[in-house]
C-alpha positions in Angstrom: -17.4 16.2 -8.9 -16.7 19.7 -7.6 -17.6 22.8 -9.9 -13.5 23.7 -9.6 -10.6 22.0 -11.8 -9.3 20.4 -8.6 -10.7 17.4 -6.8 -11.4 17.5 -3.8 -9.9 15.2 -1.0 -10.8 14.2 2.4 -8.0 12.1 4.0 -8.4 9.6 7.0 -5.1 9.5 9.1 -1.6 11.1 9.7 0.6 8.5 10.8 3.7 8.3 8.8 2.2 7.8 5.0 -0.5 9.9 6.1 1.7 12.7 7.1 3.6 12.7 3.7 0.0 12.7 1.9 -1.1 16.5 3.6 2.0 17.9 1.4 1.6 16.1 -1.3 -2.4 16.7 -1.7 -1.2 20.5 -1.2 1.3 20.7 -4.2 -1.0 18.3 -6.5 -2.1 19.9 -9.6 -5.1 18.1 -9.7 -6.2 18.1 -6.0 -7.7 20.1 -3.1 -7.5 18.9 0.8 -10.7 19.6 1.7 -10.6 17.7 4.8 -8.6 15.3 7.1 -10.7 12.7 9.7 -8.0 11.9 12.6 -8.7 8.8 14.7 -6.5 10.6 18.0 -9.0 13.1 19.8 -6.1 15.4 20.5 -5.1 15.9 16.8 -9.1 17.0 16.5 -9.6 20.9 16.1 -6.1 21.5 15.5 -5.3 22.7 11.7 -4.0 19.7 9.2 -0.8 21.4 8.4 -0.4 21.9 12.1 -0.5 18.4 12.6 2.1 16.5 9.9 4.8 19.4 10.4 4.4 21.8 7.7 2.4 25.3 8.9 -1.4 26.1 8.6 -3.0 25.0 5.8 -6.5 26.1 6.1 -7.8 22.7 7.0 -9.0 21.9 10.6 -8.6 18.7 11.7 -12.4 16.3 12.1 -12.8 13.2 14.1 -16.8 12.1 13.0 -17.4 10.2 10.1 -20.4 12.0 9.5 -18.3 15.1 9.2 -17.1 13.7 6.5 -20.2 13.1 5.0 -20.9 16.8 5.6 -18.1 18.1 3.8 -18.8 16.3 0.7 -15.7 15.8 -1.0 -15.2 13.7 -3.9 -13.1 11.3 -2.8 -11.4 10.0 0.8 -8.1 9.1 0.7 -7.3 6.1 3.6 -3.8 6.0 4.5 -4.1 4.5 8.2 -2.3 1.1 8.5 -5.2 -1.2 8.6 -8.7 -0.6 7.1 -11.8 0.8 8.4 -14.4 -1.4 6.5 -17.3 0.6 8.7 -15.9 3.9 7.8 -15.4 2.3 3.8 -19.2 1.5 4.0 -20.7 5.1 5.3 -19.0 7.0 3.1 -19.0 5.0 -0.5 -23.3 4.6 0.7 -23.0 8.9 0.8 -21.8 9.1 -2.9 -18.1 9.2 -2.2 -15.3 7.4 -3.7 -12.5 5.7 -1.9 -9.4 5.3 -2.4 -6.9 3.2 0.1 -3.5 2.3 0.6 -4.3 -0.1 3.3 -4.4 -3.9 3.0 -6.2 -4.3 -0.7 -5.8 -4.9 -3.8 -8.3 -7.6 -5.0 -10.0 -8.1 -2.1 -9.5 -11.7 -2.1 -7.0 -11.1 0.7 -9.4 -9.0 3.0 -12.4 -11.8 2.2 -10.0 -14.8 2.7 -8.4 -13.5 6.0 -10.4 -11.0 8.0 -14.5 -12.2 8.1 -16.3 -9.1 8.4 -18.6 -8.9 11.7 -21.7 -9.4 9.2 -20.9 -12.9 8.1 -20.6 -11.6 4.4 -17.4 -10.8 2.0 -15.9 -7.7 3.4 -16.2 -7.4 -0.9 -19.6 -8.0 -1.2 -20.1 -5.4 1.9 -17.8 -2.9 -0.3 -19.8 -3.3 -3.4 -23.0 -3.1 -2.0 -22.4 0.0 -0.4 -20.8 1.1 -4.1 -24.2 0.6 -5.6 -26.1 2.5 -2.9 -24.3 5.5 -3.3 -23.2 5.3 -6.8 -19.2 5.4 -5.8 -16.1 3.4 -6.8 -13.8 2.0 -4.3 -10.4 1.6 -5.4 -7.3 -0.1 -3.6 -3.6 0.6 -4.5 -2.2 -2.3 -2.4 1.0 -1.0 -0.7 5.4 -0.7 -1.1 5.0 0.9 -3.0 1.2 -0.1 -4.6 2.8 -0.2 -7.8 5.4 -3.4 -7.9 2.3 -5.4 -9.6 1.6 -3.0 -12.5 5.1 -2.7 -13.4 5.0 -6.7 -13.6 2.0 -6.6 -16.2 3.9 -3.4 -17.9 7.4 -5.0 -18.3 5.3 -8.1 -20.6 4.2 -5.7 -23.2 7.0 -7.1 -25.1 7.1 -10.3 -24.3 5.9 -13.6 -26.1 5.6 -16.8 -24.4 5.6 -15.9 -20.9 6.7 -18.9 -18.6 7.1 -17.1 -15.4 6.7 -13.5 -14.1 8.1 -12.6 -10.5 8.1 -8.9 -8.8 10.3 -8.4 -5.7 10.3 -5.6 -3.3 14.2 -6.2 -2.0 14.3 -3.1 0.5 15.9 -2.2 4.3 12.8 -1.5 6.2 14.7 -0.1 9.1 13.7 3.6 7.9 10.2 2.8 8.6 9.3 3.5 12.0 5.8 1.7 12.8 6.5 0.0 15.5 2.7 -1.4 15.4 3.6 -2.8 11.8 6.8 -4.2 12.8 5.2 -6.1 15.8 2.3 -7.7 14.2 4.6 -9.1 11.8 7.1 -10.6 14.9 10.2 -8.3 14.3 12.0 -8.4 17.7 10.8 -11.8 18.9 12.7 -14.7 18.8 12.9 -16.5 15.4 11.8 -19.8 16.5 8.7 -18.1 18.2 6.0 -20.3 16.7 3.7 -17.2 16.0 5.5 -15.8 13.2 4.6 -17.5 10.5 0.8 -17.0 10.8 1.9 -13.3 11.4 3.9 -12.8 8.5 1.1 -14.3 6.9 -1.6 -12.7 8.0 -0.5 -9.2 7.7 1.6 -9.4 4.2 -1.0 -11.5 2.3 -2.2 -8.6 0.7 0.8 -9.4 -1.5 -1.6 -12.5 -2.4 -3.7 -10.0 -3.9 -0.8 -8.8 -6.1 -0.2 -12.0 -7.5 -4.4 -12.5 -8.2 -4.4 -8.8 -10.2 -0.9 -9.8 -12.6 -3.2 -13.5 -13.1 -6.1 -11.7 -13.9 -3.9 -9.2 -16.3 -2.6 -12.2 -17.9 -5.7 -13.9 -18.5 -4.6 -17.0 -16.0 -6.7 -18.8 -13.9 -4.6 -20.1 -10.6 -4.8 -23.5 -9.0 -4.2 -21.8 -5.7 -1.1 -18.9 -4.7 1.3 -20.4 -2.1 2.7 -19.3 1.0 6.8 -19.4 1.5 9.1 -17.9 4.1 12.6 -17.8 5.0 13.7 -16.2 8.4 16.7 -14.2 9.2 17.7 -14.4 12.9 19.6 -11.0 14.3 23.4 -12.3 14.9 23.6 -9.3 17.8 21.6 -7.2 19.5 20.7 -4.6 17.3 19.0 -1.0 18.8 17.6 0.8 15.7 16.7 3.7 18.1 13.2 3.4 18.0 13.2 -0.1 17.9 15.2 -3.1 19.8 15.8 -6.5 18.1 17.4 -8.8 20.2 20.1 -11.4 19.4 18.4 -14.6 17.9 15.5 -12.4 17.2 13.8 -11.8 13.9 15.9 -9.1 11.9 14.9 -9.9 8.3 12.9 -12.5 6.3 12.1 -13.2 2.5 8.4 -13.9 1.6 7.0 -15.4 -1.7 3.3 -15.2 -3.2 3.7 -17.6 -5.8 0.4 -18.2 -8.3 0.3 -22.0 -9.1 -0.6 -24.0 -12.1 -0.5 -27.2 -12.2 2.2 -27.2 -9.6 4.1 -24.6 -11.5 4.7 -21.2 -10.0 3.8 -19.0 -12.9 3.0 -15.3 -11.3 5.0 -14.2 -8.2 5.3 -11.5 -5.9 8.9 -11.5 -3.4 9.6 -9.3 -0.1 13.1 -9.4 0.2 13.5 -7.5 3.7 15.9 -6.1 5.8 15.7 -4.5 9.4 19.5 -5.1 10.2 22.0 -6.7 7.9 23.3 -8.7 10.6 21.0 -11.8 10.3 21.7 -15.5 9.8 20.6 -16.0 7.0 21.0 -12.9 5.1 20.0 -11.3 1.8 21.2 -8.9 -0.6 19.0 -6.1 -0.1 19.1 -3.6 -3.1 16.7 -0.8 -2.5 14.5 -1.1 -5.6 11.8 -3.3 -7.4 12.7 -5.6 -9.8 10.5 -7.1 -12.0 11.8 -10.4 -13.8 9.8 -12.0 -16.9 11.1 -15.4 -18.3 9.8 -15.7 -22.0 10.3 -14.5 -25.3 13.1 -12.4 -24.5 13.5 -12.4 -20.7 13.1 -9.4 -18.9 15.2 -8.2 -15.9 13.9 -4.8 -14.6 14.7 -2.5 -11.6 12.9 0.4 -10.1 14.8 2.5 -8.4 14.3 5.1 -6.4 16.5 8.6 -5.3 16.0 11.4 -3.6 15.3 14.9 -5.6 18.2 16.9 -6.1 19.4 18.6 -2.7 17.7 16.2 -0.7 18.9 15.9 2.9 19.6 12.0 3.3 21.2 12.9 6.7 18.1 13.2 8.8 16.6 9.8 8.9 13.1 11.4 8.5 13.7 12.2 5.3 14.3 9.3 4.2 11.7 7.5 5.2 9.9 10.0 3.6 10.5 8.5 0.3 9.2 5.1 1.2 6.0 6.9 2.0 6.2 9.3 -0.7 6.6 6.6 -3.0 3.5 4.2 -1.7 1.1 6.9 -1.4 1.6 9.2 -5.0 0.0 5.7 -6.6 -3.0 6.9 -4.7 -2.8 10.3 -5.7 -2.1 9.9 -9.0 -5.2 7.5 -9.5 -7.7 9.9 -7.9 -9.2 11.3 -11.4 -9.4 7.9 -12.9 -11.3 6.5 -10.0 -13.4 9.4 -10.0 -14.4 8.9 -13.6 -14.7 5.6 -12.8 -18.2 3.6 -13.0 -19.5 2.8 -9.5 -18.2 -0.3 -7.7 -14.9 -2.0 -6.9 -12.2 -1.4 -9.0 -8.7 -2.8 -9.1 -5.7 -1.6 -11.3 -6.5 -3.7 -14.1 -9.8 -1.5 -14.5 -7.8 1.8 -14.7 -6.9 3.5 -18.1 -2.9 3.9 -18.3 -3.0 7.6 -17.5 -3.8 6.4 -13.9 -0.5 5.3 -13.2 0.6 8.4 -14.7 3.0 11.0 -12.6 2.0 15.2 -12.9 4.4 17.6 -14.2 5.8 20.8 -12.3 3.2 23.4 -12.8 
């Protein structure tokens, strides 16, 4: 830890969660940017603040990972879209801690569904290089890296649990990654035989999700299942910075559901929406909800506004609350995982004050 009150961060990326972070790091009570690694050479040299949109802030721009070993800062903060195992690995061996938005949770997901070039768990690779450097590695999962922890929360007063179900039911139109959008088969046509495994593939860190509220609950799973419904686009839709074709995939509705002896007991839902004009449709209603059936039920929503004289009509900032939203989990957590003991830790590892906001200094 740093001889100063703040910690200090190193941050990999600037796309559009990682451009929300720079701000955010700046105006946390507890935090310091003390560096931010770009993966796009012609971000490199220029200052961070520069970069996302919001005036010098001291911090030029690095595109080495052993820079980041140089500046030895006591955590990195990964907020690119998929991981960097490789870069995980260097700087957890250095004696830094890692926190990530990207694609873990558990890391059952990341060992079931992406082998890692060594032949080993990409887990085993993580925790190994934990114990070498004596660092924790922590991983928020994602939209917003908090519907799981609200599940476990919302039980506190609940006896006889039968089933417990988190659902993020959002329109995802505001979030313009077009690279996330077309791994996942937005914009091709609905009976394209690809989707499923895609969906899959790239949402089944939700599977992790499911795996964490087990573990919270003391279950153990037979297995967590795989469900889909598609929504085909009625009309052509052109979102601006993306086209979805008639027939094509404009929403879908996912379920993780933990089994028990064919039973689904823990669940996790997307319920999402690029365009409402899809066959079938859903209700979209912009929040997480978090249902418990027990001893009393439980039906929970989290939702979300913007501050007081916040400008809704540039679509920018909006979006911005999506990502401000899935990255202040991450933020938030930093001290914990600092004070953590080395090695992998998930949520159900962190004290309470983790998931803590900051007050307005």
């Amino acid at each position: 830890m740093s001889t100063s009150d703040k910690i200090r961060v190193f941050q990999v990326a600037t796309g559009n969660l990682g451009t929300e972070m720079i701000g955010r790091i700046r105006d946390h009570p507890d935090l310091e940017l003390a560096g931010l690694h770009c993966y796009t050479p012609d971000k490199v040299g220029r200052d961070a603040g520069d970069i996302v949109g919001i005036g010098p802030v001291g911090v030029t721009a690095t595109g080495t990972v052993q820079e980041i070993i140089d500046a030895r800062p006591d955590v990195l903060t990964f907020h690119g879209v998929f991981p960097d195992e490789q870069l995980y690995e260097q700087v957890l061996e250095a004696g830094i801690n890692v926190v990530t938005t990207a694609d873990w949770i558990t890391g059952y997901h990341r060992d079931t569904n992406h082998p890692h070039p060594s032949g080993r768990k990409v887990s085993e690779v993580i925790a190994a290089a934990c114990e070498r450097g004596q660092a924790s590695f922590y991983g928020t999962g994602m939209n917003p890296g908090l519907c799981q922890i609200l599940g476990i929360v919302h039980s506190a007063d609940v006896a006889d649990i039968e089933n417990v179900t988190v659902t993020e039911s959002v329109d995802v139109s505001c979030h313009h990654s077009v690279d996330t959008w077309r791994a996942v088969g937005y914009g091709l046509p609905v009976d394209d035989p690809s989707i499923p495994d895609s969906l899959y593939k790239f949402t089944a860190v939700f599977a992790d999700s499911v795996y964490l509220m087990a573990d919270a609950f003391g279950l153990e799973l037979d297995d967590v299942r795989f469900d889909y419904e598609l929504g085909a686009c009625t009309e052509d839709v052109d979102l601006g910075w993306y086209r979805l074709p008639k027939g094509s995939l404009g929403g879908s509705y996912i379920k993780y559901q933990g089994m028990i002896d064919g039973v689904p007991r823990v669940e996790s839902h997307l319920e999402w929406q690029m365009t409402p004009h899809t066959d079938p449709a859903w209700k979209i209603q912009g929040c997480y909800i978090t249902q418990i059936t027990g001893d009393p039920n439980i039906y929970s929503k989290h939702m979300i506004f913007p501050r007081k004289g916040f400008d809704l009509s540039d679509p920018a900032n909006f979006a911005s609350i999506g990502m401000t939203v899935t990255g202040l989990p991450a933020l938030n957590s930093i001290r914990a995982v600092v004070a953590a003991p080395p090695g992998i830790v998930t949520s159900a590892d962190l004290p309470l004050r983790a998931f803590a906001g900051r007050f307005k200094r």
